[in-house]
C-alpha positions as a LaTeX table, in Angstrom:
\begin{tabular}{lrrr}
\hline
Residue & $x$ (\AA) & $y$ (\AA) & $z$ (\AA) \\
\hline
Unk1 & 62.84 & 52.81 & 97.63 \\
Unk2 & 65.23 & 53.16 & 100.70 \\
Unk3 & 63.53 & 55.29 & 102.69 \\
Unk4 & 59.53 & 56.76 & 102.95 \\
Unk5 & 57.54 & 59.90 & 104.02 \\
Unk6 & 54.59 & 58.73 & 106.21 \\
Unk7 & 52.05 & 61.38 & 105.86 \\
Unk8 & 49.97 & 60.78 & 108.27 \\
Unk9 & 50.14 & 59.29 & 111.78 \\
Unk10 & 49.28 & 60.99 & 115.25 \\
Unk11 & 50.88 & 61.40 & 118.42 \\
Unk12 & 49.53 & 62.00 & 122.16 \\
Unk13 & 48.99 & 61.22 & 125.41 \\
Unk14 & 45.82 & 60.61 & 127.18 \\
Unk15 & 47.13 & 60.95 & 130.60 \\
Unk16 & 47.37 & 64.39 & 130.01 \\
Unk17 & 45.01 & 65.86 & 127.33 \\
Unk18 & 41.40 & 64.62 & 126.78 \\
Unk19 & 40.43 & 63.34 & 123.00 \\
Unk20 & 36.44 & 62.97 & 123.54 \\
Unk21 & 36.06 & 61.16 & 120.54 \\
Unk22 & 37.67 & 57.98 & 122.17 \\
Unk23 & 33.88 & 57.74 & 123.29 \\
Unk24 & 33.81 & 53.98 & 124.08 \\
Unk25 & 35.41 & 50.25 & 125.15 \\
Unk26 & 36.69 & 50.00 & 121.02 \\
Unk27 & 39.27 & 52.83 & 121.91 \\
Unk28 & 40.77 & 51.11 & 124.46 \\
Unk29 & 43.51 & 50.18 & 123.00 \\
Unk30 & 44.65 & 54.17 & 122.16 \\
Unk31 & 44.47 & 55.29 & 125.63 \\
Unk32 & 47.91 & 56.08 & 127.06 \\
Unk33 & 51.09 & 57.88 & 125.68 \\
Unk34 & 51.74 & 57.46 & 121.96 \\
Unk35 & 54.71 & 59.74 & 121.55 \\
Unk36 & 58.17 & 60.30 & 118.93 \\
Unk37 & 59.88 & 58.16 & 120.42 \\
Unk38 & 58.00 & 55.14 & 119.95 \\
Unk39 & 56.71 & 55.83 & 116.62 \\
Unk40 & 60.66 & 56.37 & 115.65 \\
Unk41 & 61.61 & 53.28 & 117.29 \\
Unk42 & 58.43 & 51.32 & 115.51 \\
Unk43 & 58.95 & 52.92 & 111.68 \\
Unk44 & 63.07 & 53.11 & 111.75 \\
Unk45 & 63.51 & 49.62 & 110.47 \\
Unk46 & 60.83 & 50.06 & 107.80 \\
Unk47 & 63.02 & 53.09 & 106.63 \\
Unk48 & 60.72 & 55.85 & 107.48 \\
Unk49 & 63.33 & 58.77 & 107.90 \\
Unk50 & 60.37 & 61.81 & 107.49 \\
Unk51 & 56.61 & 61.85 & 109.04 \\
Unk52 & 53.89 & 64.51 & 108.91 \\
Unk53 & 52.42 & 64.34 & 112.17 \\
Unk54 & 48.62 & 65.36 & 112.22 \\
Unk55 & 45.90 & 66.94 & 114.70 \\
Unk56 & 43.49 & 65.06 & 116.72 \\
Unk57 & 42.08 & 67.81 & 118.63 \\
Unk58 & 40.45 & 70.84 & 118.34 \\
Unk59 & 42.85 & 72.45 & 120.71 \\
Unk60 & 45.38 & 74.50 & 119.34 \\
Unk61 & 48.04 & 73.68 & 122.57 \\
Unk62 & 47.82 & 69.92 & 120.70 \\
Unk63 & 49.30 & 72.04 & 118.01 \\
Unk64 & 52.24 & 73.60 & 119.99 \\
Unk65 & 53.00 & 70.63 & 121.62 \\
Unk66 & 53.09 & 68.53 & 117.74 \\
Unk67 & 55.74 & 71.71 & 117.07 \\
Unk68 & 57.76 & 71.45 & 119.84 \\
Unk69 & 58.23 & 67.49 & 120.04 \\
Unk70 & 58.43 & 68.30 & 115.79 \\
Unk71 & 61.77 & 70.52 & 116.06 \\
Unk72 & 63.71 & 68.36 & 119.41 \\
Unk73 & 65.75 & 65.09 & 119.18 \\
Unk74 & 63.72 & 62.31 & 120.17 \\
Unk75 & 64.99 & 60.40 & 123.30 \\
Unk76 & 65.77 & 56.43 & 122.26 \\
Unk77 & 66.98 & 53.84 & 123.99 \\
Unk78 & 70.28 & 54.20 & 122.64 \\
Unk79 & 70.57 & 58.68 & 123.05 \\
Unk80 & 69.47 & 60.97 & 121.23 \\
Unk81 & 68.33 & 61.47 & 117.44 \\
Unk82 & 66.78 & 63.97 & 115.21 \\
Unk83 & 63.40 & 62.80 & 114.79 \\
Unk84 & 61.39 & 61.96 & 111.74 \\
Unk85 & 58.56 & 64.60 & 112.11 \\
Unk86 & 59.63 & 66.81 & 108.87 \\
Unk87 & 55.95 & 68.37 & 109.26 \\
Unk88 & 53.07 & 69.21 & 111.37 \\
Unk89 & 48.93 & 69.56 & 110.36 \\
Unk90 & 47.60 & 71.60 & 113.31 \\
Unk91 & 44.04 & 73.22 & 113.93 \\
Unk92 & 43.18 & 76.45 & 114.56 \\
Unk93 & 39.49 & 77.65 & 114.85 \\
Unk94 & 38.84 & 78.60 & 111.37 \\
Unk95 & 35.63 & 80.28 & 112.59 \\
Unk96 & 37.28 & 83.16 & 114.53 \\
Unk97 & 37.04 & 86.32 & 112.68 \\
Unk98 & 41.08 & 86.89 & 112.83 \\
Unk99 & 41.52 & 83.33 & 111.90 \\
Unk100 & 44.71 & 84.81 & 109.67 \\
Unk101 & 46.14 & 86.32 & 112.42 \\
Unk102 & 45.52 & 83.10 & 114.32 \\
Unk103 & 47.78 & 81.41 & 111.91 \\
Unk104 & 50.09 & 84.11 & 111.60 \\
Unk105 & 50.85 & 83.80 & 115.04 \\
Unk106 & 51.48 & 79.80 & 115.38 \\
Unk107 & 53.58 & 80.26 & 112.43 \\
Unk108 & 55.40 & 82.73 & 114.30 \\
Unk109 & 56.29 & 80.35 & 117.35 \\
Unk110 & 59.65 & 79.14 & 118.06 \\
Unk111 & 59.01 & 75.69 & 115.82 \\
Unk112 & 56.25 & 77.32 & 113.69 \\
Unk113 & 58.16 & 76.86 & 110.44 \\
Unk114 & 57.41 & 72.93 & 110.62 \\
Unk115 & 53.86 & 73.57 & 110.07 \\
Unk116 & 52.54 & 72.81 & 106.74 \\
Unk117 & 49.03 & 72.53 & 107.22 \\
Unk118 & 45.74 & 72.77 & 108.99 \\
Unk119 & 42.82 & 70.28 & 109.32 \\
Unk120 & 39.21 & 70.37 & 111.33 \\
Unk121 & 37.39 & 67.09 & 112.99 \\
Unk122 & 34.66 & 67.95 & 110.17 \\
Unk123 & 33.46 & 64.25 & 110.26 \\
Unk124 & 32.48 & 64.86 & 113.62 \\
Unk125 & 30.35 & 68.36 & 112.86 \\
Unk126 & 26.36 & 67.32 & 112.58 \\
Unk127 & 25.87 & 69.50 & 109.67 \\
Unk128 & 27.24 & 67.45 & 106.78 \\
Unk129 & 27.67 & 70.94 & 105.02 \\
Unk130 & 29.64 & 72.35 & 107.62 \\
Unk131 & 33.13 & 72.90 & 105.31 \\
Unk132 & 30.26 & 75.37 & 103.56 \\
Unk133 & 29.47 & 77.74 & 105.88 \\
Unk134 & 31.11 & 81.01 & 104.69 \\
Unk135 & 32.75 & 81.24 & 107.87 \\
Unk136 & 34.52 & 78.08 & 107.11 \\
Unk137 & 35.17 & 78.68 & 103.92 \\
Unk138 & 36.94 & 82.21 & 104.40 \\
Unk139 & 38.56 & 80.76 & 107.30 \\
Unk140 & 40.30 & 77.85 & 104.65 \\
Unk141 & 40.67 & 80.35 & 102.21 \\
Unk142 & 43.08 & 82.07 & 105.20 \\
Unk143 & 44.99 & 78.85 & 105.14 \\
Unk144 & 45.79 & 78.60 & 101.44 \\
Unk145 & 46.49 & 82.46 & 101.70 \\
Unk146 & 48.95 & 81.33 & 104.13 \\
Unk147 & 50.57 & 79.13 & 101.96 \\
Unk148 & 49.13 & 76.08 & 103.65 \\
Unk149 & 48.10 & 72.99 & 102.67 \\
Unk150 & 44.24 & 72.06 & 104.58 \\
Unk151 & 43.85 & 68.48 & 104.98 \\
Unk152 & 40.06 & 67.48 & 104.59 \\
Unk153 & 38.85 & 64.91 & 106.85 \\
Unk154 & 35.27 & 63.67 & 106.50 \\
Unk155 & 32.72 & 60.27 & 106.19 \\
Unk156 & 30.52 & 59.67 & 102.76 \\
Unk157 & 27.89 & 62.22 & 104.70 \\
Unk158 & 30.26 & 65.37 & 104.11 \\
Unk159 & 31.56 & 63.95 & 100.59 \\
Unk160 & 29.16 & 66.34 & 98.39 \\
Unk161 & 30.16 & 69.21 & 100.53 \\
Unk162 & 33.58 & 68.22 & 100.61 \\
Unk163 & 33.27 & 68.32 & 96.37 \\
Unk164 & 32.08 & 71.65 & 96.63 \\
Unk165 & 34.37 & 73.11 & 98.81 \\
Unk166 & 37.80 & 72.07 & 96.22 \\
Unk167 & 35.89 & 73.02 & 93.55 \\
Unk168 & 35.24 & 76.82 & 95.37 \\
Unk169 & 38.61 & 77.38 & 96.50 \\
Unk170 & 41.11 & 76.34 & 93.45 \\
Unk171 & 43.50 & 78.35 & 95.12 \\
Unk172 & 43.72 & 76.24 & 97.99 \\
Unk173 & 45.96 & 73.27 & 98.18 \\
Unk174 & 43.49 & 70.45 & 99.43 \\
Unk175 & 44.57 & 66.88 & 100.88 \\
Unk176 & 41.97 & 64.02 & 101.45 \\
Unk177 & 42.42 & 62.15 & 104.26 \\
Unk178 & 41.64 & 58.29 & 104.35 \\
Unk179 & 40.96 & 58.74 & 100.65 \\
Unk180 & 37.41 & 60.30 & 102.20 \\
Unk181 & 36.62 & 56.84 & 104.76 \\
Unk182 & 34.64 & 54.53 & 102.45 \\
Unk183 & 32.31 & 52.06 & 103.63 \\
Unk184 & 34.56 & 49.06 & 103.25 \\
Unk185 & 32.44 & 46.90 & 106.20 \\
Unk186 & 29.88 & 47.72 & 104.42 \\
Unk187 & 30.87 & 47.03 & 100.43 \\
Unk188 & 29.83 & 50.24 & 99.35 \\
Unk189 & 31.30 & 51.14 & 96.53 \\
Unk190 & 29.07 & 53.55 & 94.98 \\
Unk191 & 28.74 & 56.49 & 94.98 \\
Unk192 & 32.26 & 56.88 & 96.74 \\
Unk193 & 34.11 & 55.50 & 93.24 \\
Unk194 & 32.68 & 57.92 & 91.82 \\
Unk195 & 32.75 & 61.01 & 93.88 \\
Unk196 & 36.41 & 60.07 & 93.66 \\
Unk197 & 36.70 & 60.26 & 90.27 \\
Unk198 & 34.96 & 63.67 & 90.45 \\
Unk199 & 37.17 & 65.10 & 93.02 \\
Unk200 & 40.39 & 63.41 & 91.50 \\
Unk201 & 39.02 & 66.04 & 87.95 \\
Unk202 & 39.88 & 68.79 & 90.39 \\
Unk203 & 43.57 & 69.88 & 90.24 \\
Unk204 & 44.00 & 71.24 & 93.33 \\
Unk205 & 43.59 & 67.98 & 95.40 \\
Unk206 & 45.62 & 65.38 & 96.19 \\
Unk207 & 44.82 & 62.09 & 98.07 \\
Unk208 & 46.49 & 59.94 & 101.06 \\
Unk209 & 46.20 & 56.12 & 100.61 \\
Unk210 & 45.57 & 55.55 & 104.48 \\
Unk211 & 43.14 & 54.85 & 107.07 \\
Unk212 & 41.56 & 52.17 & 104.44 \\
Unk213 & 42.19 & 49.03 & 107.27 \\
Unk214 & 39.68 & 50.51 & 109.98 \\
Unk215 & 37.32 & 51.19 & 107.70 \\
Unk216 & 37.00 & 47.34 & 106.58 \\
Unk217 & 35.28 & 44.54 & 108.71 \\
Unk218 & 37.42 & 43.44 & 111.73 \\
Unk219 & 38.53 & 39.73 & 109.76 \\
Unk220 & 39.53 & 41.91 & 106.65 \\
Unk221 & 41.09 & 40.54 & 103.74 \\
Unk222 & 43.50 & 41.79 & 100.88 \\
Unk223 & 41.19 & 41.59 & 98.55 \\
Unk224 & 38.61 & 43.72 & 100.57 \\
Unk225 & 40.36 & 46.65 & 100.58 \\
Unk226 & 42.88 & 46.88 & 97.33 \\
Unk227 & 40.29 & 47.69 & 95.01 \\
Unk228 & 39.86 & 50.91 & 96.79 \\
Unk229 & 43.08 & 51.90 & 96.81 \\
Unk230 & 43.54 & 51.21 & 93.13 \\
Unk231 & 40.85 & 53.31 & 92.01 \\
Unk232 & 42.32 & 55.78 & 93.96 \\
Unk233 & 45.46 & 55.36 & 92.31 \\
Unk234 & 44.06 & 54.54 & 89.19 \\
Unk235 & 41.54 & 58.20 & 89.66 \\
Unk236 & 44.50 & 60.64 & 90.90 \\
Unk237 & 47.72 & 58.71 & 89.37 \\
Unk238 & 50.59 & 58.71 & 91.47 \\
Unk239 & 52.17 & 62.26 & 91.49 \\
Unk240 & 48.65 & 62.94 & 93.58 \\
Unk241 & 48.65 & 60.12 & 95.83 \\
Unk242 & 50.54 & 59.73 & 99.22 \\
Unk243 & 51.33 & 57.12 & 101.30 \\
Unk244 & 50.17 & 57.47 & 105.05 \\
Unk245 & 49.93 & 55.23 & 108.32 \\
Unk246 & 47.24 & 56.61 & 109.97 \\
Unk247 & 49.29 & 55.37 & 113.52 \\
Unk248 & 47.90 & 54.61 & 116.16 \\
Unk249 & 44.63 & 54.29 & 115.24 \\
Unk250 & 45.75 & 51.57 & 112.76 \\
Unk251 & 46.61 & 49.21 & 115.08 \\
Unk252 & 42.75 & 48.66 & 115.99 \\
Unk253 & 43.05 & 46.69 & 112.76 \\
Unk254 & 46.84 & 45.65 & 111.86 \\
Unk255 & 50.44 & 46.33 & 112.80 \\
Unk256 & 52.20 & 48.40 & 110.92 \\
Unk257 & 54.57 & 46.06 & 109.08 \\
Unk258 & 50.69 & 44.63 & 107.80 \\
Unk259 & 49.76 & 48.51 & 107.14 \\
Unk260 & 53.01 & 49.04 & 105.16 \\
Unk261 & 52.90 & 45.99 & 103.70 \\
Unk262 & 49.37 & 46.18 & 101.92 \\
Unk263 & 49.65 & 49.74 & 100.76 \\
Unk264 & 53.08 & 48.30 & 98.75 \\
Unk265 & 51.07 & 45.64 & 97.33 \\
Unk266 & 48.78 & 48.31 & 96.10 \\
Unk267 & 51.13 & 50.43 & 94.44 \\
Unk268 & 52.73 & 49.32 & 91.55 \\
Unk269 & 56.53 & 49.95 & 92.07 \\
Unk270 & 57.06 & 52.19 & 89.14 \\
Unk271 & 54.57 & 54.41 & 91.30 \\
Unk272 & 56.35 & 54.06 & 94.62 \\
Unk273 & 58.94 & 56.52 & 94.79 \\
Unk274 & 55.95 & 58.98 & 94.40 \\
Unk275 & 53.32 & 57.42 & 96.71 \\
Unk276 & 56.00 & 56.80 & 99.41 \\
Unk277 & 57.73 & 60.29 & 99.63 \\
Unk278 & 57.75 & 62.35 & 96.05 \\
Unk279 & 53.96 & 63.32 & 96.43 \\
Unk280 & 54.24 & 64.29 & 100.24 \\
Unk281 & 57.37 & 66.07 & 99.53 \\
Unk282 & 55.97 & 68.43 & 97.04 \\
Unk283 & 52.89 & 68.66 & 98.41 \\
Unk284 & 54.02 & 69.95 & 102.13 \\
Unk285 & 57.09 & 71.58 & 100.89 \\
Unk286 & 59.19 & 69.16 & 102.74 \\
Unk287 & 62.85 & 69.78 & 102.26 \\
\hline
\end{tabular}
């Protein structure tokens, strides 16, 4: 495995746009300007080459701006280089009655051909059936219509909604972020194993092995954490699994050599090509 798709990291700048759910002193550490050129510099020697960089507001501007920085040569050190973002997963407000339009027309922006999907905050919505409301449900029914991948990201609350929604929608090309943020502080295992095994029955879902390390206590171990992703693996198999970062918010917990590192030790290396690019590939229709 020379080089790796990370499917999943962020990119901003607090200086200049506001991301509310930094709410307190443990976000400290994210505040400032997290941009393509470090995250090239930082994941070059580990030989990521292409990235999917992700939404963290509900702002579609975040989105332009992920497009824009997506399709120009990152500035290093050393002059310029194409950078690694092969993808982008926006937002739009899937509520708004011409939601398809709405996508239609970010699509149609200069860079708009690097976006390959569309996600929602819906951990942060305080009705855990939120991804049910038929306005939400039409409106990610517009993004598979689209030809668009919708990246679910929710907390055990949201899980049986979450379940319902893949199982509604089999036309729609569903990715599970954080392989759905089990409580790994917390040594829940049940029922997440398995609603994971339920979800991983459904065909039209596939599953990033990521975010896992905040989710675990602060002194985490090894052993905390790989049984999760194993049953993840062991539930989807590897063709439906993808490897991502989850950077910068995984630095609250490790580096991402120790990020890297861990989900290798997780993946058996017959499985690797897939996890670390084939399943990401396919899955965004990365070139």
């Amino acid at each position: 495995m020379s080089t790796l798709v990370d499917a999943h990291h962020h990119l901003w700048d607090t200086g200049v746009r506001d991301y509310s759910w930094m709410d307190g002193p443990w976000a400290d550490p994210l505040q400032g300007r997290f941009d393509a050129a470090r995250y090239t510099e930082l994941t070059r020697p580990y030989g990521v080459r292409d990235s999917i960089a992700v939404q963290a507001l509900q702002d579609v501007g975040e989105t332009y701006d992920l497009l824009a920085v997506a399709a120009d040569p990152v500035e290093l050190e050393h002059g310029d280089e194409p950078g690694p973002i092969a993808g982008v997963v926006g937002w739009v407000d899937l509520t708004a009655p011409d939601v398809a339009d709405r996508i239609a027309e970010v699509r149609e922006s200069p860079a708009g051909g690097l976006l390959v999907g569309i996600r929602h905050l819906a951990q942060d919505e305080p009705d855990p059936a939120w991804l049910l409301r038929p306005e939400v449900t039409r409106g990610i029914a517009a993004v598979g219509a689209a030809g668009l991948v919708y990246d679910v990201l929710i907390r055990p609350p949201q899980a049986t909604a979450a379940l319902e929604l893949v199982r509604r929608l089999p036309e729609v090309s569903f990715v599970l972020d954080h392989a759905g943020k089990p409580d790994i502080a917390g040594g829940a295992w049940e029922p997440w194993a398995g609603w994971i095994t339920s979800l991983a029955a459904l065909p039209n879902v596939t599953v990033k092995l990521s975010g896992l390390l905040t989710e675990a206590a602060p002194e985490w171990k090894p052993a905390d954490i790989l049984p999760y992703a194993r049953h993840v693996l062991d539930s989807f198999g590897a063709d439906r699994v993808m490897y991502g970062s989850d950077w910068p918010v995984c630095t609250l917990a490790a580096s991402y050599g120790q990020v890297l590192d861990l989900a290798r030790e997780a993946v058996p290396a017959g499985d690797r090509d897939a996890v670390f690019g084939g399943t990401a590939r396919r899955v965004y229709g990365l070139s």
